[in-house]
Backbone as a chain_set.jsonl record, in Angstrom:
{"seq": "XXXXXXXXXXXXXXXXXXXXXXXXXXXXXXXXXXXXXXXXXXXXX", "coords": {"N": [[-4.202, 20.046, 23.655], [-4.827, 16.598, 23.859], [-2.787, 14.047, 24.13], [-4.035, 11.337, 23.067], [-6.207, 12.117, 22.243], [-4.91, 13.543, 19.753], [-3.708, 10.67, 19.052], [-6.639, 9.668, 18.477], [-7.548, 11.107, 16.555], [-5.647, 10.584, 14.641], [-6.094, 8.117, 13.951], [-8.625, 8.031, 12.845], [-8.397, 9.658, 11.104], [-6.977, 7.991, 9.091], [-8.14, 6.117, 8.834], [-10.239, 7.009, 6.837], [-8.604, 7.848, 4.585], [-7.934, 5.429, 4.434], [-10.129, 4.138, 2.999], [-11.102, 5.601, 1.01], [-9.553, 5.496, -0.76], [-9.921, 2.404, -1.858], [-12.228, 2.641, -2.445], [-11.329, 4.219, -4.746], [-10.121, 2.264, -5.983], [-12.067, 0.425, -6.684], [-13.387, 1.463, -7.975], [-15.532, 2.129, -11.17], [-14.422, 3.304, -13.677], [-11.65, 2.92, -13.202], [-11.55, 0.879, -13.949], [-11.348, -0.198, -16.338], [-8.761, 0.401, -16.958], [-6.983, -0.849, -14.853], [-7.614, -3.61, -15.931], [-5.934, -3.719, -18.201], [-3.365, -3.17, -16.652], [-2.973, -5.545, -15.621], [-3.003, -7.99, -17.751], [-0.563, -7.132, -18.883], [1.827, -8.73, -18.345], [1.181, -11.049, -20.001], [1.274, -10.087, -22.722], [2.759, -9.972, -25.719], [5.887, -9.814, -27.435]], "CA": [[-4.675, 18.82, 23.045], [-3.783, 15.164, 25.066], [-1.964, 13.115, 23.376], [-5.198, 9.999, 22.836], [-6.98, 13.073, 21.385], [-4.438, 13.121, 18.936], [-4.317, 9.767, 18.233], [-7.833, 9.319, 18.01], [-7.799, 12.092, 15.228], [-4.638, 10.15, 13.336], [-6.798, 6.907, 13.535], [-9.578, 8.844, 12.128], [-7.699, 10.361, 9.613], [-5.988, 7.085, 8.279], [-9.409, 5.254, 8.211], [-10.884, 7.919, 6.132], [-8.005, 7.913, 3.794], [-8.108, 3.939, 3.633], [-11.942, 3.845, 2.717], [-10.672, 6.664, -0.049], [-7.674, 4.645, -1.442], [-10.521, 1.148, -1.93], [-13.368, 2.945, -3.288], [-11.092, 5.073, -5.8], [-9.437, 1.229, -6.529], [-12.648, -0.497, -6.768], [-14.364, 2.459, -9.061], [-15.752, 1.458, -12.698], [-13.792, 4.093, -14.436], [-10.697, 2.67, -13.222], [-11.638, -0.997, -14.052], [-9.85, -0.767, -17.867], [-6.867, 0.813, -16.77], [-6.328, -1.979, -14.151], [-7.131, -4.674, -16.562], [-5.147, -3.615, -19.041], [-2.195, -3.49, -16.141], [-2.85, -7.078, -15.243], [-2.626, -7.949, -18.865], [1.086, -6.772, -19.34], [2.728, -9.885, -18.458], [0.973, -12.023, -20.993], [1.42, -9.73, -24.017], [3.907, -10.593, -26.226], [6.721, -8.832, -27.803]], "C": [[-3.943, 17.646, 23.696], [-3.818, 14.567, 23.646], [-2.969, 11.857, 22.918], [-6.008, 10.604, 22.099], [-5.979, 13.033, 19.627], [-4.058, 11.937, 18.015], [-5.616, 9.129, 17.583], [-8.067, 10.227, 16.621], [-6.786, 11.604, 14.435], [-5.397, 8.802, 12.898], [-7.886, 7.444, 12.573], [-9.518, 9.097, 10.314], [-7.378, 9.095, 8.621], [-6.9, 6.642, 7.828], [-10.093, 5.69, 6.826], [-9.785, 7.73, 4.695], [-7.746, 6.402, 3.376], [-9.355, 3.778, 2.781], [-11.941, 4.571, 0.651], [-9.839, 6.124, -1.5], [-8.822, 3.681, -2.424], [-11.227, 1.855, -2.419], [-12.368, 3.736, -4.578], [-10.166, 3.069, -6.862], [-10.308, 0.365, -7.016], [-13.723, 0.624, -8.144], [-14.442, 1.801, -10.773], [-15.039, 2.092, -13.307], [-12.588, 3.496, -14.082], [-10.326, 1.108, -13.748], [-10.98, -1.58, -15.716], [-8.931, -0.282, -17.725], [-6.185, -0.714, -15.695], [-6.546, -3.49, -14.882], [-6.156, -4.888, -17.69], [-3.311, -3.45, -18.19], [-1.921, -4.85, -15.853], [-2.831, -7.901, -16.505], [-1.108, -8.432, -19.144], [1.713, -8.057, -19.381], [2.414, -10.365, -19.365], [1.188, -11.485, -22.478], [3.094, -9.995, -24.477], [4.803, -9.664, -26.955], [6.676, -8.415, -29.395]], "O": [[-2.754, 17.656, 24.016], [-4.494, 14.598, 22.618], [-2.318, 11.225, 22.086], [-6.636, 9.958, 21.26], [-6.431, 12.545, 18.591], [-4.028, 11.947, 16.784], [-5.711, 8.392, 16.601], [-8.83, 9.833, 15.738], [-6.82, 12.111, 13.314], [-5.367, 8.405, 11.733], [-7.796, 7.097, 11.395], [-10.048, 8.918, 9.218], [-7.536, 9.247, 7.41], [-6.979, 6.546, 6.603], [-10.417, 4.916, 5.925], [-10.393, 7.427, 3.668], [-7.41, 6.104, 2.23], [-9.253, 3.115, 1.749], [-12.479, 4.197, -0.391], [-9.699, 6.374, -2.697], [-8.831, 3.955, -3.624], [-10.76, 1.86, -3.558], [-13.042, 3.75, -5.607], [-9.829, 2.945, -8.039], [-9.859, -0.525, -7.739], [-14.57, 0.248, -8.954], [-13.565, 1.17, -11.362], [-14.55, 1.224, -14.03], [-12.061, 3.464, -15.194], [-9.28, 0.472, -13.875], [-10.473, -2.625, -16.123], [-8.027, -0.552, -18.515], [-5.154, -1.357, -15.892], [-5.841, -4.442, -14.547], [-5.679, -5.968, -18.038], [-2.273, -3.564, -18.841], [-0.775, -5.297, -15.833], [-2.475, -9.006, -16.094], [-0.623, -9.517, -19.462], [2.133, -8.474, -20.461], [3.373, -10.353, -20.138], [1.275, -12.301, -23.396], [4.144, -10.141, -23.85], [4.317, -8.54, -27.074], [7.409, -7.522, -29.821]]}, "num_chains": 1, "name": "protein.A"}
């Protein structure tokens, strides 16, 4: 395996796992857990 082969398969890889990351961050099921983290500061004690 050359070494450009390998990076072309770590670029690959990373993209795939960015795309992964943003759709699991942008998903509706996650959309009241993250407003309820952005929240926190303003609640009161």
């Amino acid at each position: 395996m050359d070494v450009n082969t390998l990076r072309s398969v770590t670029t690959v890889i990373s993209f795939v796992v960015f795309i992964a990351i943003v759709r699991w961050a942008w998903s509706k099921s996650r959309a009241h857990d993250f407003q309820d983290a952005a929240n926190l500061p303003f609640e009161q004690d």
